[in-house]
C-alpha positions as CSV (number, residue, x, y, z in Angstrom):
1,X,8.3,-22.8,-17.4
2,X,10.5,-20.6,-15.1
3,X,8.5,-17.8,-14.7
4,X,4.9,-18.1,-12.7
5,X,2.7,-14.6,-12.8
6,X,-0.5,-13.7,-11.9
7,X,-2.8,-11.1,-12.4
8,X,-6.0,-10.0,-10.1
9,X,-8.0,-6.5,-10.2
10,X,-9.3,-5.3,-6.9
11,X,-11.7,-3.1,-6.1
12,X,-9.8,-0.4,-3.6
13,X,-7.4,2.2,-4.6
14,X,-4.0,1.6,-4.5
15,X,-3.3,3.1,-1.3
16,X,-5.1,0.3,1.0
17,X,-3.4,-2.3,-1.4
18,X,0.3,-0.9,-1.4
19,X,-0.3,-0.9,2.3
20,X,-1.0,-4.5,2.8
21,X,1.2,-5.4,0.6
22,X,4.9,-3.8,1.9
23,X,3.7,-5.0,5.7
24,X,4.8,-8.5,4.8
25,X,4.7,-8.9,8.5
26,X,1.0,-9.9,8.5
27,X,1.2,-11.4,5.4
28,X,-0.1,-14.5,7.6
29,X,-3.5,-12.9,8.7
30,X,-4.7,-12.1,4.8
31,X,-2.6,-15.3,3.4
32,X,-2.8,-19.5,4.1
33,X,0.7,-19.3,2.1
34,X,2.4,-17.7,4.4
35,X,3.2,-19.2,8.3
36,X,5.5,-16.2,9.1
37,X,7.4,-13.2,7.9
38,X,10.1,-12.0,10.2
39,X,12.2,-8.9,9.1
40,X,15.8,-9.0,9.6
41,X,16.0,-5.1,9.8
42,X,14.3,-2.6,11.6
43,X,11.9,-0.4,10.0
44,X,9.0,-0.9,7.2
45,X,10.2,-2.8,4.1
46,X,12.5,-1.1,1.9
47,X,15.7,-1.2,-0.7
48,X,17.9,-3.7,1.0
49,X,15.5,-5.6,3.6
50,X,16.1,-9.0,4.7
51,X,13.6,-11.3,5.5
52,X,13.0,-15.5,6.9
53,X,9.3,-16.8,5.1
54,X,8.5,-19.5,6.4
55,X,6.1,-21.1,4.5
56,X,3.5,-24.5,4.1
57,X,5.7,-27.4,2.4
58,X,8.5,-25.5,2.1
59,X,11.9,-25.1,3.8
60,X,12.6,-21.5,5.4
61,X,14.2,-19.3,3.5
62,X,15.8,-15.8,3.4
63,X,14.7,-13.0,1.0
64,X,16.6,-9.5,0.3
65,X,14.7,-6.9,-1.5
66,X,16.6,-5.6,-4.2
67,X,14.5,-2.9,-6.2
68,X,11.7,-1.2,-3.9
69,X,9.1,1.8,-5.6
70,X,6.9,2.7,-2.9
71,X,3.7,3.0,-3.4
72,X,4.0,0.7,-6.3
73,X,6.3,-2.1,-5.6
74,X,9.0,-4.4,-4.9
75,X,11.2,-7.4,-5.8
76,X,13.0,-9.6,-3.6
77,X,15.2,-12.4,-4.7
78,X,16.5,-15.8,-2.4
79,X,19.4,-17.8,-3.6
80,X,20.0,-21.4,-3.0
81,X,22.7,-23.2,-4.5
82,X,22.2,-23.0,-8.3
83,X,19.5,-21.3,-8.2
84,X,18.1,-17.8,-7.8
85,X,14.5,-17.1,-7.0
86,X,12.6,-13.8,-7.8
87,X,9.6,-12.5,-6.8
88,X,7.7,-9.5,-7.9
89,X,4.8,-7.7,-6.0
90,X,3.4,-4.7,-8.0
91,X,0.3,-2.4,-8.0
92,X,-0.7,-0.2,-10.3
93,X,-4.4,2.3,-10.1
94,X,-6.9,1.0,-12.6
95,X,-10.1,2.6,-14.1
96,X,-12.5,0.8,-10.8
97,X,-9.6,0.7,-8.2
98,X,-6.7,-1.5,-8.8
99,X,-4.3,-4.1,-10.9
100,X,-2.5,-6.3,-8.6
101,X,0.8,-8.6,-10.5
102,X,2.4,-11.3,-8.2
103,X,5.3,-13.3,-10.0
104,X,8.2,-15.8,-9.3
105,X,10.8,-16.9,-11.9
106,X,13.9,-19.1,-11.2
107,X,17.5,-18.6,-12.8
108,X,20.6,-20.1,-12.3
109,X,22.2,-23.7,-13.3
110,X,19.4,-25.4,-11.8
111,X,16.4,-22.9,-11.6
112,X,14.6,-24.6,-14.7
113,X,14.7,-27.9,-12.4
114,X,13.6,-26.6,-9.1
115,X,11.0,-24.3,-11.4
116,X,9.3,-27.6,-12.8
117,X,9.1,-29.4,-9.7
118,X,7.3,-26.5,-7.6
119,X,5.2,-25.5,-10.6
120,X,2.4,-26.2,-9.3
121,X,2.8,-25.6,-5.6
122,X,3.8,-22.1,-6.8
123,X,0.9,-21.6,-9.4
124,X,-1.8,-22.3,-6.2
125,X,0.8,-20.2,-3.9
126,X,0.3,-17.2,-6.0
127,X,-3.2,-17.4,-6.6
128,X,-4.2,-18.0,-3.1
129,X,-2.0,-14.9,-1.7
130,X,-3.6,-12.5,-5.1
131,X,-7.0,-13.6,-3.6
132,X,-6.1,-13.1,0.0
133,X,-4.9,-9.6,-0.9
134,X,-8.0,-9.0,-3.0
135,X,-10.0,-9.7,0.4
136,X,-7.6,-7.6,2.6
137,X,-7.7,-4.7,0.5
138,X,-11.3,-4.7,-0.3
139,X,-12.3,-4.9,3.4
140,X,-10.4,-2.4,4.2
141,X,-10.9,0.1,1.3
142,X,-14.7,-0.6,2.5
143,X,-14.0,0.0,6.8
144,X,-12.7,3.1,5.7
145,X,-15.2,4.0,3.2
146,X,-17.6,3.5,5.6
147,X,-15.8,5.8,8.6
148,X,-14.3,3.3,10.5
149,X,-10.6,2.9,10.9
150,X,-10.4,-0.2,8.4
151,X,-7.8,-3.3,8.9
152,X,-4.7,-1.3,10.8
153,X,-1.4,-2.5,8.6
C-alpha cells in the first residue's frame, strides 16, 4: 500500500481547524509526532514554503508545499532518492462542525519499498496527529465559545 489516509470529524468550525492546521509551527504542542517544524521562509505557510520536520524515529527531512487553498488546504511533498513523499492536510465544514483528511502516499522507483516498511509507523503517525488536531481545535472552538481568547495559533 502506497497511499496511507485518514479521516476524523471534529466538532469546531473550520475556521479554528484551518488555523491549527497551516501554523505547522506548533504542530509540536497539539502533536507527539512532531519534535519540530522550522519554516525555511518567512511568513505563514503558503504556495512555495519550505520546511525541516523533525520527527520521532525518523531522519529530518525538508518539505515544499506545492498546492496551498487556504482556508481548506495544502500538500507538501519531500523527495529522497527514488522516492517522493506526499502529504495532504484538508478540511472541509460538515453538518456538526468539521471533516478533517490527513494522507501520505510514496511514488518514485522505490516509494512502494520505503511505503511498506513505514506502513505502520505512518498509519499510528497519522492517527495520533488527526486526534491531536481533533483536541486542539475542539478546545479552542470551546475557549472561544465560551468568551475567552481560545488556544492563540
Amino acid at each position: 500500500m502506497r497511499h496511507i489516509c485518514t479521516t476524523i470529524d471534529i466538532q469546531a468550525p473550520p475556521d479554528p481547524v484551518w488555523d491549527a492546521m497551516r501554523n505547522v509551527e506548533s504542530w509540536s504542542e497539539w502533536t507527539p509526532t512532531i519534535i519540530s517544524i522550522r519554516l525555511l521562509d518567512p511568513g505563514p505557510l503558503a504556495l512555495g514554503t519550505r520546511a525541516i520536520v523533525r520527527q520521532p524515529k525518523l531522519l529530518p527531512a525538508r518539505w515544499q508545499v506545492m498546492e496551498f487553498e487556504d482556508g481548506r488546504s495544502f500538500c507538501w511533498i519531500m523527495r529522497l532518492p527514488g522516492v517522493r513523499v506526499t502529504a495532504r492536510h484538508s478540511v472541509e465544514r460538515i453538518a456538526k462542525g468539521s471533516r478533517v483528511t490527513l494522507s501520505i502516499e510514496f511514488s518514485g522507483p522505490l516509494g512502494p519499498l520505503c511505503a511498506r516498511l513505514t506502513r505502520c509507523l505512518n498509519e499510528r503517525y497519522l492517527a495520533m496527529e488527526a486526534q491531536g488536531l481533533k483536541k486542539c481545535a475542539e478546545t479552542q472552538a470551546q475557549a472561544t465559545a465560551n468568551g475567552g481568547p481560545g488556544v492563540a495559533r
